[in-house]
LODREN-463492 format. One record per residue (C-alpha): residue in three letters; z, y negated, x negated. Coordinates in steps of 0.5 Angstrom, whole numbers, plus 2048, in hexadecimal, padded with zeros to 3 digits. Last residue first. Example, Ala and Ser with C-alpha at 12.3 -4.5 7.8 and 13.67 -1.06 7.14 Angstrom:
Ser80E8027E5;Ala8108097E7;
***
This chain:
Unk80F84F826;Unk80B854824;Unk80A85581C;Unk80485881A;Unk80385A811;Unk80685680B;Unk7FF852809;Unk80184F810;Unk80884D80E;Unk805848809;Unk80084580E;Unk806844813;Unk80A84080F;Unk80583A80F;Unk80283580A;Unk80382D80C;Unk80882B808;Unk80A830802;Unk80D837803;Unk81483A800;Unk815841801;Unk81C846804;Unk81A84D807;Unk81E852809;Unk81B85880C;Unk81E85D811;Unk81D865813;Unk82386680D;Unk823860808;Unk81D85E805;Unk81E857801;Unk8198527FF;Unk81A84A7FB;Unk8148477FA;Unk8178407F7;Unk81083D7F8;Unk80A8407FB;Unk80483D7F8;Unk7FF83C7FE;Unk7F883D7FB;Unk7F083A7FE;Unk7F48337FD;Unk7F182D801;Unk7EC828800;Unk7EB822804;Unk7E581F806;Unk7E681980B;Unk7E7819812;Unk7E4814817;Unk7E481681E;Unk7DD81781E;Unk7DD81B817;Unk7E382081A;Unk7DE82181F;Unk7D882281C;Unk7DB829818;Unk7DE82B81F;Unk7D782A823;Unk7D482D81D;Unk7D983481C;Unk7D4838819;Unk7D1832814;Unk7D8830811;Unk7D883880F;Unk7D183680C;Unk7D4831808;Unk7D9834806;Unk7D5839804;Unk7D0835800;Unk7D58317FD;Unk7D88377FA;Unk7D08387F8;Unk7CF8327F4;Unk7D482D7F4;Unk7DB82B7F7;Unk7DD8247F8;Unk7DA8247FF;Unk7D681D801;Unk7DA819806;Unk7DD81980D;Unk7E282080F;Unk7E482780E;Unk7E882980B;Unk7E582D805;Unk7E8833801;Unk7EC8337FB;Unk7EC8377F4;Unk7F38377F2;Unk7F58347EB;Unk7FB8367E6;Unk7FC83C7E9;Unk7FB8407E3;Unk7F58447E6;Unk7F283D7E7;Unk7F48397E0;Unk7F08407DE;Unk7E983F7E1;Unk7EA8387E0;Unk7EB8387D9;Unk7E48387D7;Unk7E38317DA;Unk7DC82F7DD;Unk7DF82A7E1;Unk7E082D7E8;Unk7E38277EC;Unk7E98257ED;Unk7EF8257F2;Unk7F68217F1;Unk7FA8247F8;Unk8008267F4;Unk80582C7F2;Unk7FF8317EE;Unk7F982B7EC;Unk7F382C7F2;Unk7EC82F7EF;Unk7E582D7F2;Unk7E08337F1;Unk7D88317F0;Unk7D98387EA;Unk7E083D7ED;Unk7E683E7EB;Unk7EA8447EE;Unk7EF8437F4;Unk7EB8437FA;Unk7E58467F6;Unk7E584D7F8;Unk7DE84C7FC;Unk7E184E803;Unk7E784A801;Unk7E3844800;Unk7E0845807;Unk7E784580A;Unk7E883F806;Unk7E383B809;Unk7E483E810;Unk7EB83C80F;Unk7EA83480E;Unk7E4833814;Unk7EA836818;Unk7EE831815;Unk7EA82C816;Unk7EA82D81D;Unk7F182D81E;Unk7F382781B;Unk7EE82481E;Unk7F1827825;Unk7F8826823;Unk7F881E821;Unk7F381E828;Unk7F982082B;Unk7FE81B828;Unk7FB816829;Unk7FB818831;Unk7F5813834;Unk7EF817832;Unk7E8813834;Unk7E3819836;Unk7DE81A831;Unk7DA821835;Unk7D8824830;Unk7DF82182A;Unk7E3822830;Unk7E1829832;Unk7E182C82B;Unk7E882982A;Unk7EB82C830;Unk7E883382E;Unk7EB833828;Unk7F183182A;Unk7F2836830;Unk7F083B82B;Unk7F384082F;Unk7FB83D82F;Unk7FA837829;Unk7F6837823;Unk7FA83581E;Unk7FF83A820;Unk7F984081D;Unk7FC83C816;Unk7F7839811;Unk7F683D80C;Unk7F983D805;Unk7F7843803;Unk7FD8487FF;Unk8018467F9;Unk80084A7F3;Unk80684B7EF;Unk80C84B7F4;Unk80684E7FA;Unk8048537F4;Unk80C8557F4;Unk80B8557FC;Unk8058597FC;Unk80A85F7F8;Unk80F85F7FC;Unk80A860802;Unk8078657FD;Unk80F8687FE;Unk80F867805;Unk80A86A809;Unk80B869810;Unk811867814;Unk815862816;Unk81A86181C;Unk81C85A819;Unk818854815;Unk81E84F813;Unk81B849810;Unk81E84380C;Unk81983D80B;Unk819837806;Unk814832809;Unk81082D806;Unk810826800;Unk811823807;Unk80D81C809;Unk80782080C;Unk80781C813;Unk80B815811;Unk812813811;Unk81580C812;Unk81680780D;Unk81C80380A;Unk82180980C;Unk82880A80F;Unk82D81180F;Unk82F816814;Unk82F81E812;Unk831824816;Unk82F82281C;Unk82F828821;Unk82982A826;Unk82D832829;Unk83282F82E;Unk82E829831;Unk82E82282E;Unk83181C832;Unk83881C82E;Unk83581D828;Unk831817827;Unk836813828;Unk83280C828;Unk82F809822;Unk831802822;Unk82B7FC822;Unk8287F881E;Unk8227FB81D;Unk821802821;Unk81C80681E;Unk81D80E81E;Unk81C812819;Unk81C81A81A;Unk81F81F814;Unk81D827814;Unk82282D815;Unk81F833819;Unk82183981C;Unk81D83B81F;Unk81883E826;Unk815837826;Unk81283681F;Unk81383081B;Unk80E82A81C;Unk80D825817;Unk80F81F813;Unk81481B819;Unk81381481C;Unk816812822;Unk81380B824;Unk80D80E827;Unk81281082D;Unk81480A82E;Unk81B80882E;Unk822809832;Unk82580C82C;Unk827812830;Unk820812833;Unk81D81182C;Unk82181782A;Unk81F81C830;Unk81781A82F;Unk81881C828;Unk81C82282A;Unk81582482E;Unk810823829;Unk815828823;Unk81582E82A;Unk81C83182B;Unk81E837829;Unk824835824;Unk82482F821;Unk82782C81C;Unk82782581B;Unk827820815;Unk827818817;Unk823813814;Unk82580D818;Unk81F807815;Unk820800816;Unk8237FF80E;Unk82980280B;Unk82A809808;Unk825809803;Unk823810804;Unk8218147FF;Unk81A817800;Unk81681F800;Unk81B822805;Unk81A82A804;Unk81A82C80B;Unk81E83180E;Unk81B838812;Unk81F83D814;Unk81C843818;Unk820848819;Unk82684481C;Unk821843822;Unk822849824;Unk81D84F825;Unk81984A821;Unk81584F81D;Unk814857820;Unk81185C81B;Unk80B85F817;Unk809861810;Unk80386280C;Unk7FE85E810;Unk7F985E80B;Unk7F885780D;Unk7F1857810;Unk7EC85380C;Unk7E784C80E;Unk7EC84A812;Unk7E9844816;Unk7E684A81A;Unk7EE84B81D;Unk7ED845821;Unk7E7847825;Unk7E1843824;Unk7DE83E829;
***
């Protein structure tokens, strides 16, 4: 198995380096809510801040306050653990009070909002994530990382799946691997979401490492499948002029497979790539088959919104808007090595 860091097909120039996360007030992280809440129904929908504390282990904490299962908490994704993060959880309770939640939450896990809703949350409901950084002890090249991130305001960067998605030494990985040899029955849902999320995003960032290594991650190419900018609506290439330009523009993004059941939608030699890069991951790529997911895209380019960059002293602020199911991590590489 390939070390992580071989998914990336290019080193970050490693501009600057610096120290993230020395308090979790450096790392702040609120989700951008994608419903309105009816305000009835069976469903507690509760707003939370958190601060330093795993997104799994709060849902645990609340359906033990609630006195429910587990599965009856549900919440749109993980947040990140040394943070400070906002992010909404639903609780089932039909027919029943909500208890005084705050009286039995610790210190640093606050209630912000309270409401009621028809339904509950699902995985990936979020439109995405607002962060606010504070990179400290910084050094390096600072105008031309000035000028990087000018080019990441205008350009976006490679919407890589984070190295988080792997887990500590690729454990992930290496556990999908061996469940898909050795098809043992997992009994934690949760653990076989993760390891099938994993091995599809491994297969995902080879594929646009090598569109990197070609130049093409965020240029038209003939066979590509194209995704509109701010929705999940994908096409094929259809022979129009226009698309080499709709892609400069940002009006489109090339996009790279996930893997699963079903023909590729990409032709002639990128379907040939990506096909090739399924081939070098096999076990992983029959995996994904067997356990029955389908063929989904996912755009090559991460448009950066509402970037926001200031240099002050040895510190950098940074202030963005990410959509659901991309990762801040993959920006901040492009800047340089932070260590935690």
């Amino acid at each position: 198995m390939n070390r992580f860091n071989k998914a990336f097909s290019h080193k970050a120039d490693s501009l600057l380096n610096g120290i993230i996360r020395s308090k979790p007030s450096d790392f702040k992280v609120n989700e951008i809510a994608s419903f309105v809440p009816s305000t009835t129904g069976e469903h507690v929908f509760l707003q939370i801040q958190k601060i330093g504390e795993n997104t799994d282990w709060v849902a645990g904490l609340l359906a033990k306050i609630a006195k429910v299962r587990k599965r009856d908490v549900s919440y749109t994704g993980m947040k990140d653990r040394n943070a400070i993060t906002t992010q909404w959880f639903s609780v089932q309770m039909p027919g029943r009070e909500a208890p005084d939640w705050q009286q039995q939450l610790p210190e640093n896990i606050k209630v912000l909002q309270q409401t009621r809703h028809h339904r509950k949350l699902r995985r990936g409901a979020s439109k995405g994530n607002h962060f606010s950084l504070i990179i400290r002890h910084l050094t390096g090249d600072i105008e031309q990382a000035k000028r990087l991130c000018q080019t990441i305001k205008i350009n976006g960067v490679p919407n890589y799946y984070g190295e988080q998605r792997f887990g500590h030494d690729l454990y992930n990985i290496k556990s999908a691997e061996n469940w898909f040899n050795i098809g043992f029955k997992l009994k934690s849902r949760n653990k076989r979401s993760i390891f099938l999320s994993a091995a599809r995003s491994w297969i995902f960032n080879h594929i646009l490492s090598q569109r990197i290594q070609q130049g093409s991650w965020n240029q038209a190419q003939t066979g590509d499948v194209f995704m509109l900018d701010g929705s999940q609506s994908c096409f094929a290439d259809d022979g129009d002029s226009n698309l080499k330009a709709r892609t400069q523009q940002g009006d489109i993004h090339p996009t790279g497979a996930l893997w699963g059941k079903g023909e590729l939608l990409t032709t002639g030699d990128i379907a040939t790539l990506e096909q090739n890069i399924a081939t070098d991951f096999k076990h992983l790529a029959n995996g994904l088959i067997k356990y029955g997911l389908k063929q989904e895209r996912r755009s090559l380019r991460l448009v950066v919104n509402e970037f926001e960059y200031n240099f002050e002293g040895n510190k950098l602020f940074l202030n963005f808007s990410l959509p659901t199911g991309s990762f801040a991590t993959v920006v901040l590489r492009e800047l340089g090595v932070f260590k935690v």
